[in-house]
C-alpha positions in Angstrom: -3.8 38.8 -76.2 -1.8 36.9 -73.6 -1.8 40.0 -71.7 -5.6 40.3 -71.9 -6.0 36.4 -71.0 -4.1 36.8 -68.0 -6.2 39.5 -66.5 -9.7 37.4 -67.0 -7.8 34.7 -65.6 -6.8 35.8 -62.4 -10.2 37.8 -62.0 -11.8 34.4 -62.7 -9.7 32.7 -60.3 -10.9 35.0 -57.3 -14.2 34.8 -58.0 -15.1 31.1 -58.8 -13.5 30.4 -55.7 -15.4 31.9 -53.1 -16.7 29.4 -50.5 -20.3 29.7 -50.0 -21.3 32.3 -47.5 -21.8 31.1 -43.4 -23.5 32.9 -40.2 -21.5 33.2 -37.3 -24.8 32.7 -35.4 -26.2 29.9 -38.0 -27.8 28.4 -35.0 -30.0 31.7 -34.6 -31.0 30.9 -38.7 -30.1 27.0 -39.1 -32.0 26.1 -42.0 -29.0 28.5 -43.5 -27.0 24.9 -43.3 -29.4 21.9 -43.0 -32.9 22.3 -44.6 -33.9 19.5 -41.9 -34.5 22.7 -39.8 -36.7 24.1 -41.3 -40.1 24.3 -39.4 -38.1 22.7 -35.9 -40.1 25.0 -33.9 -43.2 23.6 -35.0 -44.8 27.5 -35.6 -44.2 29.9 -37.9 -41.4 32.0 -38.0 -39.2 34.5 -40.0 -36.6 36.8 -39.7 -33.2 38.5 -41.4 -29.4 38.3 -40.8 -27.2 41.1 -42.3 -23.5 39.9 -41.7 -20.2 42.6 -42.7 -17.0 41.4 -42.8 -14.2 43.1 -43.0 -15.1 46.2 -43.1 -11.8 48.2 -42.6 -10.7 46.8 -45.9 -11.2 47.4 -49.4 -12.7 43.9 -49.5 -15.4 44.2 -47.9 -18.4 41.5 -48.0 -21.7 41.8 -47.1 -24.1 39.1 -47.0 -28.1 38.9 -46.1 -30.4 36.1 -45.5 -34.1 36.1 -45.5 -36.2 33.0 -44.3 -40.0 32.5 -44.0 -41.0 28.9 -42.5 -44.3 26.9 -41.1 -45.4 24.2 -40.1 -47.8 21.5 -40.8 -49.3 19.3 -38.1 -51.5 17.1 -40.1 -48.6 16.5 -42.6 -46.0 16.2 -39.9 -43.9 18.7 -42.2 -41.9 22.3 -42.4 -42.4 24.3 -45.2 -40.3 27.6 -46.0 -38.6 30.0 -48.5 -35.6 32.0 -48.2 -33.2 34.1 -50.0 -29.0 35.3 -49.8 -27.5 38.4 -51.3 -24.1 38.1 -51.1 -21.8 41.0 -52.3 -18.0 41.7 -52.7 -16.8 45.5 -52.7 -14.1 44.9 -54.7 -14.4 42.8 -57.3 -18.2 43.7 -57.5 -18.9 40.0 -57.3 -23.0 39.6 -56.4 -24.5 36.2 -55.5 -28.5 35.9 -55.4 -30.5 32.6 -54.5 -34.0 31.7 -53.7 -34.8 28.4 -52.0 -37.2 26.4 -51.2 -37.1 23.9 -48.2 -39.1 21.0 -47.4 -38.7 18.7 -44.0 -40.6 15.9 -42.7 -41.0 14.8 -39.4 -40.3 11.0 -38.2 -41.3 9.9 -34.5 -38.5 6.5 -33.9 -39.7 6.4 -30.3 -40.9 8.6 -27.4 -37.6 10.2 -27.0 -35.7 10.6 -30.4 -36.9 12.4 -33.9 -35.8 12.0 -37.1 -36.0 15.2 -39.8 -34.8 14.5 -43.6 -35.2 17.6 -45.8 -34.5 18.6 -49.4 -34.0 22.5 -50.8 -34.4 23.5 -54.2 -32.8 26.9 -55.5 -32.5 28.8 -57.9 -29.1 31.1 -58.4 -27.2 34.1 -59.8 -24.1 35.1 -59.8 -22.7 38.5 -61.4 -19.2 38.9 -61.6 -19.0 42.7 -62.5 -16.7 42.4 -65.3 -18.8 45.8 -66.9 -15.2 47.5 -64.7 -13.1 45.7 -66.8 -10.9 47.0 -69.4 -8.7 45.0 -72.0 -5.9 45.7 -74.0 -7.1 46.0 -76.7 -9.6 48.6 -75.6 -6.6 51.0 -74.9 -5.9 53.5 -77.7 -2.6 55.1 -76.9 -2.3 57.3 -79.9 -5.3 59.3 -79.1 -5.3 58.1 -75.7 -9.2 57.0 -75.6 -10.8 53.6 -74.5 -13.0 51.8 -77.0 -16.4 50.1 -75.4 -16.1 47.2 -77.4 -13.2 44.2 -77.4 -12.1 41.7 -79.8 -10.9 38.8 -77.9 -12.2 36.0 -78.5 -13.0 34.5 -75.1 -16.4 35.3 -74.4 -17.8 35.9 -71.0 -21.2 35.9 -69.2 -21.7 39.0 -67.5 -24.3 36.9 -65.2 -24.9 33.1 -64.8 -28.0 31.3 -63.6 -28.5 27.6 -62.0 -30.7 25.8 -60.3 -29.2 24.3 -57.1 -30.2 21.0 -54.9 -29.1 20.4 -51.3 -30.5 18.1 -49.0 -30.1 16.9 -45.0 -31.1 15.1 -42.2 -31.3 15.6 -38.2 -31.4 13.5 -35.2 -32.8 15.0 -32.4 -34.2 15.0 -28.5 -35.5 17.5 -26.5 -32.1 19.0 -25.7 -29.7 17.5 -28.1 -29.1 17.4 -32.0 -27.2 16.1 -34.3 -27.6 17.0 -38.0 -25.7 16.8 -41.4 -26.2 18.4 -44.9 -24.6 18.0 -48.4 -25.2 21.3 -50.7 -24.8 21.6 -54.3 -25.7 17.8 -54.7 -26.1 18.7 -58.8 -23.2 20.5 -58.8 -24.3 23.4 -61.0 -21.8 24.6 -63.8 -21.0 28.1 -62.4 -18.2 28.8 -65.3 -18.0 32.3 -66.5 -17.4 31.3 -70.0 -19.9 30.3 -72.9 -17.9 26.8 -73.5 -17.0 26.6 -70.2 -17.6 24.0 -67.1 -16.7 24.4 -64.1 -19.3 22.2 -61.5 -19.4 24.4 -58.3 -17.8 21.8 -55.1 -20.3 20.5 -53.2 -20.4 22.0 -49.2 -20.5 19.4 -46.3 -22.0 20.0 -43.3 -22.4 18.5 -39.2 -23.5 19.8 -36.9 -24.2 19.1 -33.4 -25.6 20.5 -29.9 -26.4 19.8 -26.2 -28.4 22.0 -23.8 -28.7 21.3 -20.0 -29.7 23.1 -16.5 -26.7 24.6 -15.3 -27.4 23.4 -12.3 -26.9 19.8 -12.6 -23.0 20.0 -12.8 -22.5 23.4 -10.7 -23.6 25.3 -7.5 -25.6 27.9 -8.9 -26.7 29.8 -6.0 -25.7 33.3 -7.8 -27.3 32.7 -10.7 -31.5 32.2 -11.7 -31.8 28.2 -11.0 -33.4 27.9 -14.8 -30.2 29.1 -16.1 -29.0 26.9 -18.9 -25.9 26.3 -21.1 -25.5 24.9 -24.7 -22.4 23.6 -26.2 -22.4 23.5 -30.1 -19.9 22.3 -32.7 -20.5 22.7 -36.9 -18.0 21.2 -38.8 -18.2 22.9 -42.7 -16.1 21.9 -45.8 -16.1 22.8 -49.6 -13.7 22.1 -52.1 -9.5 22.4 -50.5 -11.5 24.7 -47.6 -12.9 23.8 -44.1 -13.6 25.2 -41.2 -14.9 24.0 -37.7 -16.7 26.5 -34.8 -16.9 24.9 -31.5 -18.6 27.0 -28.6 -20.9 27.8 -25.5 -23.4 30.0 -24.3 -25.3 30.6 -21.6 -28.9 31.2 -21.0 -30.4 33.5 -18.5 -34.2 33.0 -19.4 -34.6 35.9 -22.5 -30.4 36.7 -22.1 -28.0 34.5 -24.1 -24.4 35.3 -24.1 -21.5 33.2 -25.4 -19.0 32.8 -27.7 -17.3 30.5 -30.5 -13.8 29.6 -31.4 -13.5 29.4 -35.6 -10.8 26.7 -35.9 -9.1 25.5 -39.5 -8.8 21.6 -38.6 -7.2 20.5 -41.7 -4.9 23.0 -43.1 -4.0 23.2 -46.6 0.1 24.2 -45.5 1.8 24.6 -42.6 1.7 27.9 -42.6 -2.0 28.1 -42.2 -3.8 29.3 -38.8 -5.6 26.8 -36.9 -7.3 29.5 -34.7 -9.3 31.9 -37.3 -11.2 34.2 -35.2 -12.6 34.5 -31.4 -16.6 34.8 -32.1 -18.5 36.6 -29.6 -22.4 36.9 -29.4 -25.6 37.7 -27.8 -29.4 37.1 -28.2 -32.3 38.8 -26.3 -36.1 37.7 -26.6 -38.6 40.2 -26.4 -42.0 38.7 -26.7 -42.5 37.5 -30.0 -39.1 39.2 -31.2 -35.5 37.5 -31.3 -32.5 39.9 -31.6 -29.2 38.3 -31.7 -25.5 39.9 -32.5 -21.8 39.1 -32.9 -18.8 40.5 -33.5 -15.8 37.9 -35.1 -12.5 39.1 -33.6 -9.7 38.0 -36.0 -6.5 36.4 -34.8 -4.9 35.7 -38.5 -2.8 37.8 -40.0 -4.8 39.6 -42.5 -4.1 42.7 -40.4 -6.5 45.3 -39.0 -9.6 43.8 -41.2 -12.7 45.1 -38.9 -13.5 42.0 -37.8 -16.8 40.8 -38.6 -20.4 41.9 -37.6 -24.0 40.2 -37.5 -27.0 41.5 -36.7 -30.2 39.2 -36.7 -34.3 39.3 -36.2 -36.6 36.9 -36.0 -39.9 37.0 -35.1 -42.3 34.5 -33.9 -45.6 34.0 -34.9 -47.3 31.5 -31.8 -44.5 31.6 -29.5 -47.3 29.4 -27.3 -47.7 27.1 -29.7 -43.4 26.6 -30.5 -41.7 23.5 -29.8 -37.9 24.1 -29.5 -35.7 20.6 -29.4 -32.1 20.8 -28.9 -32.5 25.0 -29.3 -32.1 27.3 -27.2 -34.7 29.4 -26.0 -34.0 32.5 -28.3 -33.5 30.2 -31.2 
């Protein structure tokens, strides 16, 4: 029995603490963070982000986000659904949630907004534990494996919540600051009948600035609309965190730039406080948005693949958008 315990435990352990999944390019799908973004671009919109990580590993993780959004003049307010699959390989974890995300528009004068916004979701988790056998399963003598076990602890194959997050934003036409607390309810996501285990809230802040190149630089090589962005998003849950800080540059429908995934506050001293080097690039086409990255790792996890992200978005009234504190392919 203590043999048996030991195994659930340390499956258990894996599992319940995974972080909530994040976008390397969260700016391209924000209201992935903050619902207060939902609706920003004052059209509608939607579009898909498939993200692998790891992918030269037997731990492989996939993850894909959905998002549908509009907006409403007359009620000064976004309105939008969207969904996350996430998946472990390995352990054959799978994470499903639907949301929906509501933000409202506040004018404080003729230069600065305010957005507060509130999502409401409903999740699954499936830990895969249909691959697990106990000891007690195990006949030696005749060297077969039962189906059924007779240890007491029961699990939950699958476990369903409903989840609350909610955010606000500050913004201008070319900067933005934002913050968002998830899991606000703190859903019980033990894998136990009797058990409780409230899943940690996720904190959230996020900020950008976007300028003309051209007022700090001589740009005579480049197009004189040519514009750069600096972005920082600051993201902590439970003993984890994690800050991105980066540029990118703008060449009318070309974006190209990178991110630096930093650990700020590290749990020993052991830990890296340089993650991974993020690389990316966007391209509009019309009403289409295409962005990628590649994460180049510089821990010492070894040879993991690195991580890949491929998104698309598509615009409904690309006329009719309003973009503040975005960039142009956002």
């Amino acid at each position: 029995m203590k043999f048996n315990l030991s195994i659930i435990f340390s499956v258990f352990c894996t599992l319940v603490s995974a972080q909530d999944p994040i976008f390397t390019q969260y700016f391209l799908v924000p209201e992935s963070l903050n619902p207060s973004f939902t609706g920003l671009l004052e059209t509608t919109s939607a579009g898909v982000i498939h993200r692998s990580q790891w992918t030269n590993l037997n731990y492989k993780i996939d993850t894909d986000y959905a998002y549908f959004s509009t907006w409403s003049e007359n009620n000064l307010s976004g309105i939008g659904v969207n969904f996350l699959n996430h998946r472990e390989n390995f352990t054959g974890y799978n994470f499903l949630q639907a949301n929906i995300n509501y933000s409202y528009r506040v004018e404080l004068n003729y230069e600065w907004y305010f957005r507060p916004g509130i999502e409401i979701g409903y999740g699954s988790k499936s830990f895969g534990f249909q691959n697990l056998i106990l000891r007690d399963q195990i006949n030696l003598s005749n060297e077969t494996i039962s189906p059924v076990s007779i240890d007491p602890l029961q699990l939950n194959n699958r476990i369903h919540f409903i989840d609350i997050s909610t955010g606000l934003l500050f913004y201008t036409d070319n900067f933005w600051i934002g913050s968002a607390i998830k899991h606000l309810n703190r859903p019980n996501i033990s894998i136990a009948e009797e058990g409780n285990i409230p899943l940690d809230m996720f904190y959230n802040i996020s900020t950008g600035y976007e300028f003309n190149l051209s007022d700090i630089i001589e740009t005579g090589f480049l197009p004189y609309e040519t514009r750069m962005m600096v972005t920082g998003n600051f993201m902590e849950q439970g003993g984890y965190n994690r800050l991105d800080i980066g540029t990118s540059i703008i060449f009318s429908q070309l974006v190209i730039g990178a991110t630096a995934a930093l650990n700020p506050i590290k749990k020993t001293d052991q830990s890296h406080t340089l993650t991974s080097i993020n690389l990316f690039s966007g391209l509009q086409y019309e009403k289409f948005k295409i962005g990628f990255s590649y994460d180049i790792n510089t821990s010492k996890i070894g040879r993991t693949g690195g991580v890949f992200e491929l998104g698309l978005v598509y615009q409904f009234d690309v006329e009719a958008r309003k973009c503040f504190g975005c960039p142009n392919y956002n």
